[in-house]
C-alpha positions in Angstrom: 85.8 31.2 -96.5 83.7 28.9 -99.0 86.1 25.8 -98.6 85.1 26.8 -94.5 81.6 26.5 -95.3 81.7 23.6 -97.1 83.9 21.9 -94.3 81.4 22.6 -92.1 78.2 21.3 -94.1 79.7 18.2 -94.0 80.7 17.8 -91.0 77.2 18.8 -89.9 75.1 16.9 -92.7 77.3 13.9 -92.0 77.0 13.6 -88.0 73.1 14.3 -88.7 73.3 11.3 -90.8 74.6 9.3 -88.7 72.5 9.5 -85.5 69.9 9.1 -87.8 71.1 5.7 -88.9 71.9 5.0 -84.8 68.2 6.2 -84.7 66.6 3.5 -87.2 68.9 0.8 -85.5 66.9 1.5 -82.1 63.5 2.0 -84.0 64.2 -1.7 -85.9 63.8 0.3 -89.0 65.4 -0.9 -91.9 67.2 2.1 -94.0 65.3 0.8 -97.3 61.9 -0.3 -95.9 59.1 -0.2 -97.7 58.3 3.0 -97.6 61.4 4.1 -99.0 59.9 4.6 -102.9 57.5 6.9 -101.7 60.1 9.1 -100.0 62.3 8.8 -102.8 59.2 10.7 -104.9 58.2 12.6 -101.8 62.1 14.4 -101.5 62.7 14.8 -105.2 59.6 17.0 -104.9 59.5 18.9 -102.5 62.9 19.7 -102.0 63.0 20.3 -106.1 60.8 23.3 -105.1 62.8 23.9 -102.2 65.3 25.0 -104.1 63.8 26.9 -106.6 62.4 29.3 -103.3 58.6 27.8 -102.7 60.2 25.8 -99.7 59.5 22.6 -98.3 57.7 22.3 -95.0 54.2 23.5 -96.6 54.3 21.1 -99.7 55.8 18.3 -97.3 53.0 18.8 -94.7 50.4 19.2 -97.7 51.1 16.0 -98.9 51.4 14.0 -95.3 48.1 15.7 -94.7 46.2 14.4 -97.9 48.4 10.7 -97.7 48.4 10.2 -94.1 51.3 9.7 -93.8 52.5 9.6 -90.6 50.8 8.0 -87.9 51.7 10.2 -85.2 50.7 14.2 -86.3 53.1 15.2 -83.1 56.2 13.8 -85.2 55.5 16.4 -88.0 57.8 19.1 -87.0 60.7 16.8 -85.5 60.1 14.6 -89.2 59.9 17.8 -91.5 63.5 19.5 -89.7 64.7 15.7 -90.0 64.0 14.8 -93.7 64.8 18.5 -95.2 68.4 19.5 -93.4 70.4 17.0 -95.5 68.9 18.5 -98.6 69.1 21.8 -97.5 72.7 21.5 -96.6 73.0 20.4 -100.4 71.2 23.4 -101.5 73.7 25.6 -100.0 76.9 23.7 -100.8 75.5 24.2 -104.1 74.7 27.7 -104.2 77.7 29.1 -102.0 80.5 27.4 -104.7 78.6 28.4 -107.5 77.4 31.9 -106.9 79.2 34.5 -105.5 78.6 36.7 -102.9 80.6 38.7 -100.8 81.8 37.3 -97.8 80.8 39.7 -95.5 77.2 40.1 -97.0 76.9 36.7 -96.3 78.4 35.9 -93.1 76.5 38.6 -91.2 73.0 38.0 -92.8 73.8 34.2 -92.2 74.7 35.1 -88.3 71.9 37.5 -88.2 69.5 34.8 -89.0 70.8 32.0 -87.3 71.0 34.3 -84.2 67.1 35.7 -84.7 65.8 32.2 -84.8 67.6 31.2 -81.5 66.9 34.3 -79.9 63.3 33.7 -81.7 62.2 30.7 -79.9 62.1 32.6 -76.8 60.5 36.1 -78.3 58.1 34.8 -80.8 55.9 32.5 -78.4 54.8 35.8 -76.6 53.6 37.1 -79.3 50.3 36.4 -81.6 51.2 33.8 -84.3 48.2 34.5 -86.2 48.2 38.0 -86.5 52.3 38.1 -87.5 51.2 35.5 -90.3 48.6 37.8 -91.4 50.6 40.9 -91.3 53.3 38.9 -93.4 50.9 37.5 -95.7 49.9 41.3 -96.5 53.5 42.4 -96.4 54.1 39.8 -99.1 51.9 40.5 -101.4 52.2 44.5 -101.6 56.1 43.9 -102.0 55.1 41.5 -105.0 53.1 43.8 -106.6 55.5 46.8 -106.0 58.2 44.0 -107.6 55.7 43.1 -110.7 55.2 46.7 -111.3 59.3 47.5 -111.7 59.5 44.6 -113.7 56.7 46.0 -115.8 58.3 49.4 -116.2 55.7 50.9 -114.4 58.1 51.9 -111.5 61.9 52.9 -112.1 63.1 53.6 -108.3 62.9 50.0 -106.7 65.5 47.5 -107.2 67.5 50.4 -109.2 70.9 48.3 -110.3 70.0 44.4 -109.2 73.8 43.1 -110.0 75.7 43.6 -106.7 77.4 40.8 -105.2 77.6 42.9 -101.6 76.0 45.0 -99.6 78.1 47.9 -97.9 77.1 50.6 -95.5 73.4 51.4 -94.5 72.7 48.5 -96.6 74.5 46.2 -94.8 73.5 47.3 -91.9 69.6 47.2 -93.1 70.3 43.7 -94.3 71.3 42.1 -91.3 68.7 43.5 -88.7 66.3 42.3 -92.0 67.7 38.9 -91.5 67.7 38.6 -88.1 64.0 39.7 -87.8 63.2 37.0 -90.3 65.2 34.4 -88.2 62.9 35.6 -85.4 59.8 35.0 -87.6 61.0 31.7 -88.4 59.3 31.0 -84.8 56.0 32.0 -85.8 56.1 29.7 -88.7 57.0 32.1 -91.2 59.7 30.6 -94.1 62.4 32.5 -94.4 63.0 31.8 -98.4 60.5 34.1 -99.6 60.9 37.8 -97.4 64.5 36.8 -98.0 64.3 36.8 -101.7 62.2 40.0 -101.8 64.7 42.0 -98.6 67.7 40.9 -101.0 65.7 42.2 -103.9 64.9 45.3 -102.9 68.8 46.2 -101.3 69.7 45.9 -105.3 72.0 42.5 -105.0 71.2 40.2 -108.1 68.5 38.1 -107.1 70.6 35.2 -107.5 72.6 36.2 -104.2 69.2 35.2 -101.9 69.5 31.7 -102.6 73.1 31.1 -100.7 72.0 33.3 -98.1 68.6 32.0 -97.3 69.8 28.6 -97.8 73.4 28.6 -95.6 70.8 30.2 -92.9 68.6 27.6 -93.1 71.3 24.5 -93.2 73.0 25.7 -89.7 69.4 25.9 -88.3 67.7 22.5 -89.6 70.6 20.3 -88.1 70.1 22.0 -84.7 66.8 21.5 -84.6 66.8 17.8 -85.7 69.2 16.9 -83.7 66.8 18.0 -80.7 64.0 16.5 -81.8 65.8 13.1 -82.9 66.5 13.6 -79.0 63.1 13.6 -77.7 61.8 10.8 -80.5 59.7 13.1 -82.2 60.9 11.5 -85.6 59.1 9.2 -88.0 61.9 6.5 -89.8 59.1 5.1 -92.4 60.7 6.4 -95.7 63.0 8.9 -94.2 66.2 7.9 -96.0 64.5 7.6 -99.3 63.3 11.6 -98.8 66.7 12.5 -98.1 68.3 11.0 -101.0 65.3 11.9 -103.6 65.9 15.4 -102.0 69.1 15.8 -102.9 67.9 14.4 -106.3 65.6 17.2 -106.3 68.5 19.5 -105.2 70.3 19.2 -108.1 68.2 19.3 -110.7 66.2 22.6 -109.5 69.7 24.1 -108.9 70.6 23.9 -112.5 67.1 25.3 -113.6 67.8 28.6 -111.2 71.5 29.0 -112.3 70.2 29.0 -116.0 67.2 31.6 -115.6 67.8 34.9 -116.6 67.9 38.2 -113.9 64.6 39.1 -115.5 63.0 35.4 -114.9 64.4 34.7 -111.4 62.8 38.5 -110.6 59.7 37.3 -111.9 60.1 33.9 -109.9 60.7 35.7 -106.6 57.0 37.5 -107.2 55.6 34.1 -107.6 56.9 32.4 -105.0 56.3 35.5 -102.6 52.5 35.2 -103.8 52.5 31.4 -103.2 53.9 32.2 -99.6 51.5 34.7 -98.7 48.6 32.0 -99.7 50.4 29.8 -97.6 50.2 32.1 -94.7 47.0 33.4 -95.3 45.6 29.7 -95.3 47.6 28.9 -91.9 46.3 31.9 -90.3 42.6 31.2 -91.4 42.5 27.9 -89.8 44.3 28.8 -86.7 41.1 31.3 -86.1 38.5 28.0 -87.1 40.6 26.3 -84.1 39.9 29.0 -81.8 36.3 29.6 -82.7 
């Protein structure tokens, strides 16, 4: 199954790459332009924190915000999809040959998700993007504090064993319509990364089993996505082959870091970045309401 995967990431990652480069050619874009040290330092960050669960479209759009970086603000989703699905692809190569997970686990929380977000596109634009932010936001930060307060001692029934590799039964069952909900949120803007972390957290698999999940979801979905936006020119070239590269810089060297923390400190990481989501969501939501007032 992983030597499947990994096939398949490649494949993907490496067509990607290559109507990208097609893509430059028409744009008269040179693949190192001037730009390109800034992406280099713009990747290796953001997809450094990527990796270790934070994700990357909110720091990425943070810091084309406060730069200005692109010139055209309607090439910010079609760039973000662009610049991160390389990386991402890394992240799960990464994560699916180095940490183990049983294959059924993770094929049908992978399809669950991938199938959530397609079916999403359709579901989630009927419904109030604000509001599911704001119940999400919420949502994260009681199951943070329910997850600080385990870790603390103060509570003994959540999270009771944290070292399976698998879920089986009711579990499995729970996980996948879990991941396929959070596919469809991915539609409202919500990251996947950090509900993922805590859903895996709570259904007792070592929290180290989240991150070749959540990122194997993500990779089959990015490359989809650019592929359509590459399509309708919604794409900025300045720099863009410098992210991808100091991404997968940024890949690597986060990887490492999680591989080496303890159960205990990647427990205490998922609360973290859980808070720093809801923030995140809280903040989106907030000035959505300023737009409509």
């Amino acid at each position: 199954m992983v030597t499947g995967i990994v096939l398949l990431l490649i494949i993907i990652s490496g067509g990607l790459l290559g109507r990208l480069l097609i893509g430059a050619r028409q744009h008269q874009v040179a693949i190192v332009d001037h730009s390109f040290g800034a992406g280099l330092g713009i990747g290796a960050l953001t997809d450094f924190l990527d990796t270790l669960g934070v994700g990357s479209f909110v720091t990425s759009t943070a810091i084309f915000q406060a730069s200005h970086y692109l010139k055209d603000e309607r090439q910010l989703p079609g760039t973000l999809n662009t610049m991160h699905a390389i990386p991402t692809a890394v992240e799960a190569l990464f994560f699916v040959t180095a940490v183990r997970v049983e294959a059924a686990t993770l094929i049908s929380l992978v399809l669950a998700a991938t199938l959530g977000a397609l079916v999403g596109s359709e579901v989630m634009t009927k419904l109030n993007q604000r509001r599911v932010q704001l119940i999400m936001a919420t949502a994260l930060v009681l199951t943070a504090l329910l997850m600080a307060a385990k870790l603390m001692g103060w509570i003994s029934l959540l999270g009771a064993s944290n070292q399976a590799t698998g879920l089986h039964g009711w579990t499995l069952v729970l996980g996948t319509v879990g991941n396929f909900i959070l596919g469809l949120l991915m539609a409202a803007g919500v990251g996947l990364y950090a509900p993922c972390m805590v859903m895996v957290y709570f259904l007792g698999l070592t929290p180290l089993a989240a991150f070749p999940i959540m990122m194997l979801s993500c990779a089959l979905l990015m490359p989809v996505s650019a592929f359509n936006f590459i399509r309708h020119d919604r794409v900025d070239y300045r720099g863009l082959f410098g992210i991808i590269l100091g991404g997968m810089v940024g890949v690597v060297l986060a990887a490492t870091v999680v591989k080496s923390l303890s159960l205990t400190a990647l427990s205490w990481l998922i609360v973290i970045v859980s808070l720093w989501t809801a923030g995140s969501l809280w903040r989106a939501a907030t000035r959505k309401k300023h737009q409509f007032d």
